[in-house]
GUVO-436104 format. One line per 5 residues: number of its first residue (from 1); their letters; for each residue x, y, z of N, C-alpha, C, O. Coordinates in steps of 0.001 Angstrom, whole numbers, plus 500000, padded with zeros to 6 digits. Layout:
BEGIN
NUM = A = X/Y/Z/X/Y/Z/X/Y/Z/X/Y/Z  ... $
END
This chain:
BEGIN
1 = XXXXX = 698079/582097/388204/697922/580653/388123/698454/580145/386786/698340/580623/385657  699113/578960/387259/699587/578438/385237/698144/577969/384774/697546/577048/385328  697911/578308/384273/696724/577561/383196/697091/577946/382029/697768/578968/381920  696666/577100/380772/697202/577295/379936/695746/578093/379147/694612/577672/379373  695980/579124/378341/694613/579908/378079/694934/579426/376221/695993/579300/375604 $
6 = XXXXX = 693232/579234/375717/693321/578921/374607/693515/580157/373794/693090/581214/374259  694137/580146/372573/693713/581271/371377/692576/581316/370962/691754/580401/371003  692432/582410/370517/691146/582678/369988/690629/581583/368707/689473/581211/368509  691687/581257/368034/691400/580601/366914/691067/579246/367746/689941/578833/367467  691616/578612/368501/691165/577407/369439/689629/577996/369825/688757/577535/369089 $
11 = XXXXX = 689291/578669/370563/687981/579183/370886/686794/578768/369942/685814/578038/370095  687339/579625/368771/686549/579681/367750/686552/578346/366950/685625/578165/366160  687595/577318/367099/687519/576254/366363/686332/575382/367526/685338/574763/367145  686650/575506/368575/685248/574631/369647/684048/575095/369391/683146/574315/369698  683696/576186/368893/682589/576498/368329/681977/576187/367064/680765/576110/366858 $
16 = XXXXX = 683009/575994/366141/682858/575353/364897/682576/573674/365148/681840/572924/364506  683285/573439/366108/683315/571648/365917/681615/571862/366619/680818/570949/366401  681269/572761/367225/679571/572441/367699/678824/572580/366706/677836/571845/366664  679049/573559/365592/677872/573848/364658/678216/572691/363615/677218/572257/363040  679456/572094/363248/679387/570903/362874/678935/569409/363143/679233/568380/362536 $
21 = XXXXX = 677911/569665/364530/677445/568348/364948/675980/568392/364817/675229/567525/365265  675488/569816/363958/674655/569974/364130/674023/570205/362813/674486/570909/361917  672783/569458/362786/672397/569613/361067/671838/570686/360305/670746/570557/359751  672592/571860/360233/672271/572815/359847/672987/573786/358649/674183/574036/358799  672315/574310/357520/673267/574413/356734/673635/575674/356660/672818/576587/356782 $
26 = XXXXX = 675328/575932/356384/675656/577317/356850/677044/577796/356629/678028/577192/357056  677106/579167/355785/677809/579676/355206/678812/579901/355593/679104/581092/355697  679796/578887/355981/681092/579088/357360/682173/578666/356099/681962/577888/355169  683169/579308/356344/684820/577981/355838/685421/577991/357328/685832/578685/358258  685102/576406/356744/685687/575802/358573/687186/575583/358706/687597/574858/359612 $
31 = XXXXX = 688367/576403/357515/689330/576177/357677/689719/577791/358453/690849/577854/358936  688918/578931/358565/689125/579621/358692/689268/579860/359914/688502/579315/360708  690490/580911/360464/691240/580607/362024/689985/581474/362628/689538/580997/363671  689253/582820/362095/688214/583190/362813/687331/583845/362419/687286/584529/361397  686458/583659/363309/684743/584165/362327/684810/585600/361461/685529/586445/361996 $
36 = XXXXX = 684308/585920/360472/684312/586882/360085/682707/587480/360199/681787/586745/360557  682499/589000/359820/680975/589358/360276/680408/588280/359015/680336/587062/359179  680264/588549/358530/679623/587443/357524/679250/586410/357474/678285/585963/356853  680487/585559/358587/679507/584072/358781/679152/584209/360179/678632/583214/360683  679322/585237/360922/678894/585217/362236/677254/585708/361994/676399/585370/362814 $
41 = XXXXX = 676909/586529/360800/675450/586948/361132/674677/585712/360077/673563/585200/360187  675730/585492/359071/674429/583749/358651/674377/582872/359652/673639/581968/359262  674862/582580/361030/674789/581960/362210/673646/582707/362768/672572/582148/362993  673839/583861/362979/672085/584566/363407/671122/584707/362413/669940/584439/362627  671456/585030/361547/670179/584904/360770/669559/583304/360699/668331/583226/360695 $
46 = XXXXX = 670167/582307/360656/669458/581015/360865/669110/581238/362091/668017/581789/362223  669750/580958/363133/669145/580892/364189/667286/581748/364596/666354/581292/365259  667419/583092/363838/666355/583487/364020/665706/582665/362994/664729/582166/363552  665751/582322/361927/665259/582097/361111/664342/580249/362113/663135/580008/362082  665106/579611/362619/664647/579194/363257/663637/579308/364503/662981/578389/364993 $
51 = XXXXX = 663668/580650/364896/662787/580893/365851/661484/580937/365365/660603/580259/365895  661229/581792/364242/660388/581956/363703/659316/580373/362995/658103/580183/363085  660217/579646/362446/659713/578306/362007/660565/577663/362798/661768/577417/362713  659558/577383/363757/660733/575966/364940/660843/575221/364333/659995/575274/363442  661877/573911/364198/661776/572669/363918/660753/571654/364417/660184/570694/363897 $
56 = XXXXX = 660731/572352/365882/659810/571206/366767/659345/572215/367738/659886/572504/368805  658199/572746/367193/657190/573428/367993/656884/573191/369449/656700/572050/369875  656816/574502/370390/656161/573811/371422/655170/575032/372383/655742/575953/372965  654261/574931/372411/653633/576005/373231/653296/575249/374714/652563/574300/374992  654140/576078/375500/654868/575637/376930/654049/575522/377482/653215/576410/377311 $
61 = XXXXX = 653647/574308/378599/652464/574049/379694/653794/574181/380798/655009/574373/380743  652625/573925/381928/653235/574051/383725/653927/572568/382929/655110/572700/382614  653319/571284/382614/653384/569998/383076/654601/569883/382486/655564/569441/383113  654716/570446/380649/655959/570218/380024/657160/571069/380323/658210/570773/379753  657127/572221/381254/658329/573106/381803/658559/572327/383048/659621/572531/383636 $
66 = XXXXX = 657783/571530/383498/658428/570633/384617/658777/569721/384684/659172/569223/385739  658760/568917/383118/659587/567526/382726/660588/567993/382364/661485/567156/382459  661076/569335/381813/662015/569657/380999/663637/570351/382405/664858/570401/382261  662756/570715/383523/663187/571307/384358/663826/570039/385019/664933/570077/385555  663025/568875/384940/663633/567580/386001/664441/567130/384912/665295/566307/385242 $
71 = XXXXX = 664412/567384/383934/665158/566415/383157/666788/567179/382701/667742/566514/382296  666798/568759/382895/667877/569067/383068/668942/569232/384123/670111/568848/384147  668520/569625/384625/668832/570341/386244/669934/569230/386464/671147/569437/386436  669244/567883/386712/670845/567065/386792/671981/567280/386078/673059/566884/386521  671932/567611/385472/672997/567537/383729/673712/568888/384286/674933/569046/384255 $
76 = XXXXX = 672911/569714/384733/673422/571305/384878/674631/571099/386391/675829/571280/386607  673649/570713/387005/674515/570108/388315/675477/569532/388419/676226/569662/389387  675745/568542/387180/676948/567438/387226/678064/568580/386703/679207/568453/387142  677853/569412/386016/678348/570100/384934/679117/571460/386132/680267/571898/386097  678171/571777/386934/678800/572624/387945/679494/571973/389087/680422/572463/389729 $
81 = XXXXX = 679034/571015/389235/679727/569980/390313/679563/570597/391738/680421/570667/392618  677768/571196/391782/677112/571429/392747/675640/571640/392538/675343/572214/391491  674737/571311/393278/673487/571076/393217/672449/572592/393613/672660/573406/394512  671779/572587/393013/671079/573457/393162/670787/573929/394933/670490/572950/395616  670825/574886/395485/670907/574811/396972/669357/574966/397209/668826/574463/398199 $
86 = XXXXX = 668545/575785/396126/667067/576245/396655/666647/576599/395213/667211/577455/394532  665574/575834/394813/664616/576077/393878/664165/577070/393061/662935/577101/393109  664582/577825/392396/663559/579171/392041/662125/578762/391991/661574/577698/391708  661670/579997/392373/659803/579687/391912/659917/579854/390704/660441/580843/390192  659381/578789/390032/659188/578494/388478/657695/579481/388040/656611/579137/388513 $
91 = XXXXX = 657787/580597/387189/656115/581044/386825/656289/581026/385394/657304/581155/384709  655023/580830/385074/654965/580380/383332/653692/581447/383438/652902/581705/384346  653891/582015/381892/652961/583340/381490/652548/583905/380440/653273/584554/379686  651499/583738/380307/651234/584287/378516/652083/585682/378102/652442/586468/378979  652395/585931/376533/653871/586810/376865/653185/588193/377008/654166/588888/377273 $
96 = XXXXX = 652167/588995/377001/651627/590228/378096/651974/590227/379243/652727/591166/379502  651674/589334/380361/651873/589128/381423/653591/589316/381788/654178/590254/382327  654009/588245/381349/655448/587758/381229/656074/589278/381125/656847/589786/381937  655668/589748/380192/656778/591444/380054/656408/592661/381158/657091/593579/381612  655006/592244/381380/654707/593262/383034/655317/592947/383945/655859/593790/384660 $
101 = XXXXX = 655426/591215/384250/656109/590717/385378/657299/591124/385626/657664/591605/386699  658048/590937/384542/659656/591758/384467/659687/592678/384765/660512/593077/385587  658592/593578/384093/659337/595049/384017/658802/595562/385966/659266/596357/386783  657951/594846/385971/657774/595184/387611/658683/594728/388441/659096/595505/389301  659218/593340/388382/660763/592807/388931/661564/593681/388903/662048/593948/390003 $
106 = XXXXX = 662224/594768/387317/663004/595043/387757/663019/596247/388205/663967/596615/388899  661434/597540/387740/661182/598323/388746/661620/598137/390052/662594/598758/390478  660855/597163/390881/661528/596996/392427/662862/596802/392914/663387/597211/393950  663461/595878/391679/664985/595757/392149/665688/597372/391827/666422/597734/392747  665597/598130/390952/666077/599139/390366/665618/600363/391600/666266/601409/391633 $
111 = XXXXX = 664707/600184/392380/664186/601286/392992/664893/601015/394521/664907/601938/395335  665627/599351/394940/665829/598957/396092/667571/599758/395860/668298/600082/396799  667874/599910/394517/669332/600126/394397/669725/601361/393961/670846/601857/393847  668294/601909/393666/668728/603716/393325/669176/603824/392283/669378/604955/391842  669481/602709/391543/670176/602862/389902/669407/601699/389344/668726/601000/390094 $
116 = XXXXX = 669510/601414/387763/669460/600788/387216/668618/600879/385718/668209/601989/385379  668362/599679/384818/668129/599863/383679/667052/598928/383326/667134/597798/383809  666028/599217/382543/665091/598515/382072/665183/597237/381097/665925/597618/380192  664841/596060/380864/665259/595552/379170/664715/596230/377962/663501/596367/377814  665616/596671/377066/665757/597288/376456/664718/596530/375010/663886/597123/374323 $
121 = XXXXX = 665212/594860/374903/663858/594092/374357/663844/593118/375056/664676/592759/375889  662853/592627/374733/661949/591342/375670/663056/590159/375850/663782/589764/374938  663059/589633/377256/664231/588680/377416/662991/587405/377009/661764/587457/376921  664071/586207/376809/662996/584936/376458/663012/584462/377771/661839/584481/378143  663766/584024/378716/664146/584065/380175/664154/584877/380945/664302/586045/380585 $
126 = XXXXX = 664028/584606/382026/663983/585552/383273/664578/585178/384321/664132/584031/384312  665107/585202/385059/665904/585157/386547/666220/586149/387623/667316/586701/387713  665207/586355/388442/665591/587594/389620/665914/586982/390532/665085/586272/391103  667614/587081/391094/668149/586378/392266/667073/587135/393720/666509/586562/394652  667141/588472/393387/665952/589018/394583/665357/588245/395102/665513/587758/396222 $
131 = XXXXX = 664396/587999/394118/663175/587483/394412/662817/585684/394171/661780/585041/394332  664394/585235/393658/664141/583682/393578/663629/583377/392965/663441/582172/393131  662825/584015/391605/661885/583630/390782/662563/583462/389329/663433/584271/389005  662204/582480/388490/662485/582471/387531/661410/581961/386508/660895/580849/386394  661194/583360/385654/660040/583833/384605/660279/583232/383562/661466/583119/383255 $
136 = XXXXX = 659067/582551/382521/658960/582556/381148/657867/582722/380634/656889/582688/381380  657704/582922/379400/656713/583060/378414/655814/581710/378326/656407/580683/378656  654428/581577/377914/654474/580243/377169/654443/579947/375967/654272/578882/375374  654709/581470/375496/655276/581236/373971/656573/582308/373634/657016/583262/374273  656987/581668/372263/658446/582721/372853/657684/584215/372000/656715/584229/371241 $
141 = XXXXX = 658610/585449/372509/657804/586597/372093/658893/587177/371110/660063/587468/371359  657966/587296/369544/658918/587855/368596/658973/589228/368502/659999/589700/368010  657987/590074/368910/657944/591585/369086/656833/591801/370251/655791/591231/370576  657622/592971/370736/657009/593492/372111/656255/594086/372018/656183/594202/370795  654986/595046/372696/654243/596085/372565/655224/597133/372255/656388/596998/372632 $
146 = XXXXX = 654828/598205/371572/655854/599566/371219/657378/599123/370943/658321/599914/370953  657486/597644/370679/659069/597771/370005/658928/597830/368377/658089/597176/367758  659900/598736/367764/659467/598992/366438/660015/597581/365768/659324/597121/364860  661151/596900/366134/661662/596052/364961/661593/594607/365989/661906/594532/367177  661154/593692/365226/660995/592274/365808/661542/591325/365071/662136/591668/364049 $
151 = XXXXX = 661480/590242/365348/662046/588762/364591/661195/588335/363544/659972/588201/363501  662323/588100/362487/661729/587500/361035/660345/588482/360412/660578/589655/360119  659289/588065/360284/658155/589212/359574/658102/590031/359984/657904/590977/359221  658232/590341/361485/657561/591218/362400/658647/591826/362140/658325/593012/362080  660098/591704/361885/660454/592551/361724/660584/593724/360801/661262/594743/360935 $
156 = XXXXX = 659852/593387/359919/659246/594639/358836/658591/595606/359244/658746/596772/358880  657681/595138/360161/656323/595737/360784/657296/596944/361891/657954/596675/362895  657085/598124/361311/657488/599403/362081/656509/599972/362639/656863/601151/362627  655646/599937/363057/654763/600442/363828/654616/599934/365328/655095/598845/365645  654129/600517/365998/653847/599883/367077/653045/599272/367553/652072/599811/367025 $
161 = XXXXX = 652393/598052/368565/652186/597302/368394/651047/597201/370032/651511/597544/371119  650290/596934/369953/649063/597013/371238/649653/595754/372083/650134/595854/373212  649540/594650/371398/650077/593437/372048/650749/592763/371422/650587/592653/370207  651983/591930/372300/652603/591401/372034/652351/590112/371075/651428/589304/371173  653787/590131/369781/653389/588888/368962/654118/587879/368996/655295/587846/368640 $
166 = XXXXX = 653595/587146/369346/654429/585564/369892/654135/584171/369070/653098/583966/368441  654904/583525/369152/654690/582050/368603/655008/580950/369126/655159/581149/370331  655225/579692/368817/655522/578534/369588/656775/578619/370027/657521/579261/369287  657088/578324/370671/658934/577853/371003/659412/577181/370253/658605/576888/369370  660727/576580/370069/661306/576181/369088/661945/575266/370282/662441/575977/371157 $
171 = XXXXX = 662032/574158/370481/662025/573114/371522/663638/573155/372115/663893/573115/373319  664509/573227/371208/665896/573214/371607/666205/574659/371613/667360/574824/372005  665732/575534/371387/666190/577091/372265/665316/576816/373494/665995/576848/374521  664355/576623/373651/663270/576261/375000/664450/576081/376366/664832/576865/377235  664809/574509/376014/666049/573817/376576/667559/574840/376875/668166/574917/377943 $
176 = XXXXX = 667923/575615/375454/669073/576160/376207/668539/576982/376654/668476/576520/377793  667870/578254/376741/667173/579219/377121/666896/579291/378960/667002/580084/379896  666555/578130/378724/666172/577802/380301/667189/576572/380865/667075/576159/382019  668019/576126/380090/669340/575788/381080/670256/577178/381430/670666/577456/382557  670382/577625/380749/670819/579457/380754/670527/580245/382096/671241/581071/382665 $
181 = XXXXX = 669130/579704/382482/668586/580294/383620/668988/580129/385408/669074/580896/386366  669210/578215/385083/669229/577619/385450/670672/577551/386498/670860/577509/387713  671462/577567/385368/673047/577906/385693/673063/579058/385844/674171/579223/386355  672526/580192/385749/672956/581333/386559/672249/581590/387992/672526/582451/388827  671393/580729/388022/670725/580337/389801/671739/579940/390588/672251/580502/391556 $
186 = XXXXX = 672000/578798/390012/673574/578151/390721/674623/579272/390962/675239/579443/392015  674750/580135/389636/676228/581027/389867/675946/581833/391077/676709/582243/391951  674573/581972/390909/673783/583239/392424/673991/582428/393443/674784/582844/394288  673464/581286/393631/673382/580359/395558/674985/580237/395315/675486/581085/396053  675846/579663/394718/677332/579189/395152/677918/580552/395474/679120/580540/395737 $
191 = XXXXX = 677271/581773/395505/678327/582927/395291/677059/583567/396669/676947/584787/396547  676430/583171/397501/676280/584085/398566/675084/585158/397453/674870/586307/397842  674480/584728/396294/673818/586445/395934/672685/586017/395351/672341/586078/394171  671989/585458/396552/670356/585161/396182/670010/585706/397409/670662/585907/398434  668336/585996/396964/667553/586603/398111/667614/587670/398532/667770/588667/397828 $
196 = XXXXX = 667478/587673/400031/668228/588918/400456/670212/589176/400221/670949/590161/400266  670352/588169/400051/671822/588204/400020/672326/588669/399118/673499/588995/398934  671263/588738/398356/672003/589452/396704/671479/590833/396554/671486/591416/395470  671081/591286/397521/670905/592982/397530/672198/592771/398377/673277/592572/397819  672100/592806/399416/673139/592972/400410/674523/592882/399616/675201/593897/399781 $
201 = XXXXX = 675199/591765/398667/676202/591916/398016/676362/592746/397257/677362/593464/397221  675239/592817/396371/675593/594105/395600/675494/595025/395702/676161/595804/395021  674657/595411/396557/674552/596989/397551/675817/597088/397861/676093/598281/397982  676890/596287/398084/678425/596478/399126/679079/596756/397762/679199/597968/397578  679503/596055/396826/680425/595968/395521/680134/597025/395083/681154/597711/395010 $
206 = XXXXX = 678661/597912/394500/678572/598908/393647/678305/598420/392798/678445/597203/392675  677607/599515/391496/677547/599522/390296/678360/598946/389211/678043/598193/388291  679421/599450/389521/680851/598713/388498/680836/597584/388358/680788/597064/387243  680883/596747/389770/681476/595579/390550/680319/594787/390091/680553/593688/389588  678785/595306/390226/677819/594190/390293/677925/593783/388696/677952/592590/388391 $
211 = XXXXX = 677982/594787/387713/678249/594551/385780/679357/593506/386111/679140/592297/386035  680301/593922/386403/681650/592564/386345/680711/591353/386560/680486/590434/385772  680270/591532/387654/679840/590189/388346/678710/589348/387354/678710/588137/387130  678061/590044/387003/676636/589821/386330/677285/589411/385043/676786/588466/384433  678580/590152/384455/679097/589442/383555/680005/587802/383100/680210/587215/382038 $
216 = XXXXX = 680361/587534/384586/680730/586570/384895/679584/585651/385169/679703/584432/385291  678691/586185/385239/677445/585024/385652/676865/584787/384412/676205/583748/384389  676914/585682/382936/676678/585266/381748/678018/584215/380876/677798/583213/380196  678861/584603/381064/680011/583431/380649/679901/582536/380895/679740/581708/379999  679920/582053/382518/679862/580833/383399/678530/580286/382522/678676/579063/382510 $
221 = XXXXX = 677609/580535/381968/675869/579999/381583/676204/579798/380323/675337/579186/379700  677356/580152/379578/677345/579799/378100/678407/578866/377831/678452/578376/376702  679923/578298/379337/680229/577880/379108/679536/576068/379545/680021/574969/379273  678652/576318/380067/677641/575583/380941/677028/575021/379935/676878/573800/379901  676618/575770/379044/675401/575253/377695/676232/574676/376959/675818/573579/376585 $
226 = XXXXX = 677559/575034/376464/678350/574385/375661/678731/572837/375791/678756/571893/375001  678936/572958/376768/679261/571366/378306/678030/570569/377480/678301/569489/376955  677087/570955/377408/675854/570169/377348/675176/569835/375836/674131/569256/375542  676381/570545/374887/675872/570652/374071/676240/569090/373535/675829/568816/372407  676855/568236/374140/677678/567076/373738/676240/566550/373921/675780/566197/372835 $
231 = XXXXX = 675466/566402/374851/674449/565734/374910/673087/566032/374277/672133/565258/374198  673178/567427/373794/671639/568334/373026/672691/569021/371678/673005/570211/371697  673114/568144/370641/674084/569026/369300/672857/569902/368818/673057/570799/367999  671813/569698/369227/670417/570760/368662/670490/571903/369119/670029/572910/368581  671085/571848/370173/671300/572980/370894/672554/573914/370110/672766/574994/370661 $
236 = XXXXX = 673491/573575/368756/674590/574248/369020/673967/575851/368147/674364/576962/368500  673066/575657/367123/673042/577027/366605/672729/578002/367598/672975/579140/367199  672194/577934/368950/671767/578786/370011/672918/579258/370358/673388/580376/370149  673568/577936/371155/674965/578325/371785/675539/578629/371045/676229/579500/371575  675914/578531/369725/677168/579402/369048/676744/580895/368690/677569/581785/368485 $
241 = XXXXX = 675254/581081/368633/674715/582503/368824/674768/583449/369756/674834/584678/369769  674704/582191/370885/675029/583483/372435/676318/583694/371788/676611/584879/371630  677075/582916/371416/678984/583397/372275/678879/584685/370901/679361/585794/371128  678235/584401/369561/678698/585494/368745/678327/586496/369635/678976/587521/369426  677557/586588/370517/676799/587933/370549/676959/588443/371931/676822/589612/372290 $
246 = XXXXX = 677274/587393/372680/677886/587800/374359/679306/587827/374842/679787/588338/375853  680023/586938/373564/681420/586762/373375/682517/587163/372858/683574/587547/373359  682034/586992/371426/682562/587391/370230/682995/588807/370124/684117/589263/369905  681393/589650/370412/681512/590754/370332/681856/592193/371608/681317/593275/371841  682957/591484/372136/683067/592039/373943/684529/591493/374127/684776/590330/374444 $
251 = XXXXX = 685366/592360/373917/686312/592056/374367/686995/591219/375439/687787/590278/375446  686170/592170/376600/686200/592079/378004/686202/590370/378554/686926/589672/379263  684618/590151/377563/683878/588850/377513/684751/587913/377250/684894/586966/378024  685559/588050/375969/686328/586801/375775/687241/586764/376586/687839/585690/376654  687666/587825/377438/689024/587710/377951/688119/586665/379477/688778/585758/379986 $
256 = XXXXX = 686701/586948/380001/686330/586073/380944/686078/584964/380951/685744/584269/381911  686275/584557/379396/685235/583725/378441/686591/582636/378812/686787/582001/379848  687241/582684/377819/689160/581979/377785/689418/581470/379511/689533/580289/379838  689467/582527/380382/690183/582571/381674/689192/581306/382157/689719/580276/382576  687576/581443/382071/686984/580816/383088/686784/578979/382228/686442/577973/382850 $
261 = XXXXX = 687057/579022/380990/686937/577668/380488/688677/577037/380684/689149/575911/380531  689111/577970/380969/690592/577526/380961/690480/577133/382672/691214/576188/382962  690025/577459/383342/689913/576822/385430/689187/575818/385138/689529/574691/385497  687666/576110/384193/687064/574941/384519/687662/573497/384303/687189/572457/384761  688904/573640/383439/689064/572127/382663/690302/571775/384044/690984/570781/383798 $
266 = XXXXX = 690575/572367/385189/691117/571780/386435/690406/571741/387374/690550/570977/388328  689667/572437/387257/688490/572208/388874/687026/573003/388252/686769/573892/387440  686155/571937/389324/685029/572716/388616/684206/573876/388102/684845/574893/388371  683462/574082/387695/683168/575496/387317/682772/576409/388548/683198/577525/388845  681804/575588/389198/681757/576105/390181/682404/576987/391093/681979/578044/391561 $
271 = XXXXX = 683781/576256/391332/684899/576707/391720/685334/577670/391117/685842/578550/391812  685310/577813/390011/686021/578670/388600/685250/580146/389380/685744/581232/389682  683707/579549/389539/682921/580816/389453/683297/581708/390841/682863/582827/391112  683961/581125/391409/684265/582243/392878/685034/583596/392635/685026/584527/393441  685795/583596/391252/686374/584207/390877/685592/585754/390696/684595/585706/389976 $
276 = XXXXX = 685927/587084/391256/685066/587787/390630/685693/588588/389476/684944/589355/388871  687108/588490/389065/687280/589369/387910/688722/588354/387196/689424/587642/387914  688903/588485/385841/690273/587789/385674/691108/588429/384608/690509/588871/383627  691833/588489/384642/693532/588974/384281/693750/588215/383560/693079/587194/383412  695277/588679/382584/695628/587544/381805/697110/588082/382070/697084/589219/381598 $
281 = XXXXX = 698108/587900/382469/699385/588490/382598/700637/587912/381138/700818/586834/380571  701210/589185/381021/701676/589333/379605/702567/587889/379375/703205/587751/378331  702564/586880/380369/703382/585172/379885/702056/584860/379859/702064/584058/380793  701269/584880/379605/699255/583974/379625/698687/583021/380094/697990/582148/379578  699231/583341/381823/699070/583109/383330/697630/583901/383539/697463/585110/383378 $
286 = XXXXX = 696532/582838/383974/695530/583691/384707/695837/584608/385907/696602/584026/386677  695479/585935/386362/695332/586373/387333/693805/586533/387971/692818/587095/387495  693998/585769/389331/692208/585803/389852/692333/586933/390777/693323/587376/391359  691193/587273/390780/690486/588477/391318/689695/588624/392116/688636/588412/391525  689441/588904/393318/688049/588832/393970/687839/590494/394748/688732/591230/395167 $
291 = XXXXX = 686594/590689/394746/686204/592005/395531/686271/592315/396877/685258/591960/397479  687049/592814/397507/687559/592878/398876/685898/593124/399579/685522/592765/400694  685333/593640/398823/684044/594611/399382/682853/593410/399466/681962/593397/400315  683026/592463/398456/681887/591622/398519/681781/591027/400206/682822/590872/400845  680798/590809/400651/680409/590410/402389/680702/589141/402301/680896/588707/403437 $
296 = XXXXX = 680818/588393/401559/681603/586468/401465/682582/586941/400710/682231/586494/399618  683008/587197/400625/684290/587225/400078/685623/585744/400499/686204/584826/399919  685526/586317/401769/686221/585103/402215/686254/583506/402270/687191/582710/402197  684138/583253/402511/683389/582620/401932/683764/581788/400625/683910/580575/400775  683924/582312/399413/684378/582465/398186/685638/582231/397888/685972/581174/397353 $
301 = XXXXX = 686649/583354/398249/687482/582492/398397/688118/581077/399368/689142/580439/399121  687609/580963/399969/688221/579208/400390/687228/578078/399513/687593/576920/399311  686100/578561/399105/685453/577572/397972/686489/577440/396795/686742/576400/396188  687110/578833/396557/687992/578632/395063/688925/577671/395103/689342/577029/394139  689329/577553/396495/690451/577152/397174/690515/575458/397941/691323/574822/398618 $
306 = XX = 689152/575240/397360/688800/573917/397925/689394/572876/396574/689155/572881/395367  690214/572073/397399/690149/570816/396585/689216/569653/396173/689627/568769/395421 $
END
């Protein structure tokens, strides 16, 4: 496809123009064509540094995860240029609970597929296309039971730990955190891989195929948050933290990262997202990809293919 794919230094300059809308102070030269480790980890170290002392505290109720849920979801929708098809069950959970719930989610999914992997540390979000559910804390969790190193103090604390230590949310990670979630629900219903349908797909693709996929469903959610960041600039130290850390540092990533913001700016993301793998051919022409094996496949492609 002609699309025209940005450079990296373009990439990295859209990321700069976000942390510049945002009032935060930080060890960058913004003439510089690209991040170096140095200002990429004073970008995380604030950011945690923010977790730890939110700006704007919030210890999460049902009532306030469901103003926050109505009040995005449109924004996410306009942004995919398709509507949510089916609801996740929303569960909110003190963070003990919250890390059993997971780890039992993904016990079952891991035991339905004969393979798989545990979280390695505590996610702040949750999303099991399986099971349609999408998990949070009602506070965010800075160290896990038995994880030795945690966020900000806790991370001194090497020992292990009976229960989990948590604190308020920090109101604008809250927001991207769980628009994050949100948009990868969508990437699951527009792509045939919720429910039962999302064993069934990925049972067909394999192991390999489902990482591609799952990786494309993290790009598509960060180029989603970015979209939005025009309307939440509070949001940019988060989002410029995912891309250091889901983007930046993944080759693979940027090459899905470039390809899929480069479709979205001709047709919607949505559309973008039918794609299951992408190419860059040596004139820097996208090549799209899809899995012969996936069971919509065909499905998928004529969505890509829709005007």
């Amino acid at each position: 496809m002609e699309v025209k794919i940005e450079s990296e230094a373009a990439i990295w300059q859209t990321h700069k123009d976000l942390l510049r809308k945002a009032d935060i102070s930080l060890s960058i030269d913004w003439d510089r064509r690209l991040p170096d480790n140095k200002e990429a980890l004073d970008v995380l170290i604030r950011r945690s540094e923010q977790w730890v002392n939110p700006k704007t505290p919030v210890d999460l109720t049902e009532s306030e995860l469901k103003e926050t849920v109505e009040r995005l979801l449109p924004q996410i929708e306009e942004i995919w240029g398709r509507k949510m098809a089916e609801m996740p069950a929303i569960e909110l959970a003190a963070p003990e609970a919250f890390l059993k719930q997971v780890k039992q989610y993904e016990d079952l999914t891991n035991s339905m597929f004969g393979y798989g992997e545990s979280s390695e540390s505590p996610p702040t979000a949750f999303l099991t296309p399986l099971q349609k559910t999408l998990l949070l804390p009602c506070r965010f969790i800075l160290k896990a039971p038995g994880q030795l190193h945690g966020i900000g103090a806790s991370a001194s604390a090497t020992s292990h730990t009976s229960e989990a230590l948590s604190g308020p949310w920090d109101k604008s990670y809250l927001e991207e955190a769980l628009a994050t979630v949100l948009s990868q629900a969508i990437f699951r219903q527009a792509r045939h891989e919720w429910g039962s349908d999302y064993l069934t797909s990925m049972m067909e693709v394999g192991p390999d195929s489902e990482t591609k996929i799952c990786a494309m469903a993290n790009v598509s959610a960060q180029i989603a948050n970015e979209k939005l960041c025009a309307q939440y600039p509070q949001w940019a130290l988060h989002v410029v933290s995912d891309a250091i850390l889901g983007v930046w540092e993944d080759e693979k990533a940027l090459v899905d990262y470039a390809g899929l913001s480069a479709l979205s700016k001709g047709m919607t993301l949505m559309r973008a997202c039918m794609a299951d793998n992408l190419r860059f051919t040596p004139n820097g022409e996208i090549r799209v990809e899809f899995f012969a094996r996936h069971p919509f496949n065909s499905e998928k492609i004529e969505a890509f293919g829709t005007e």
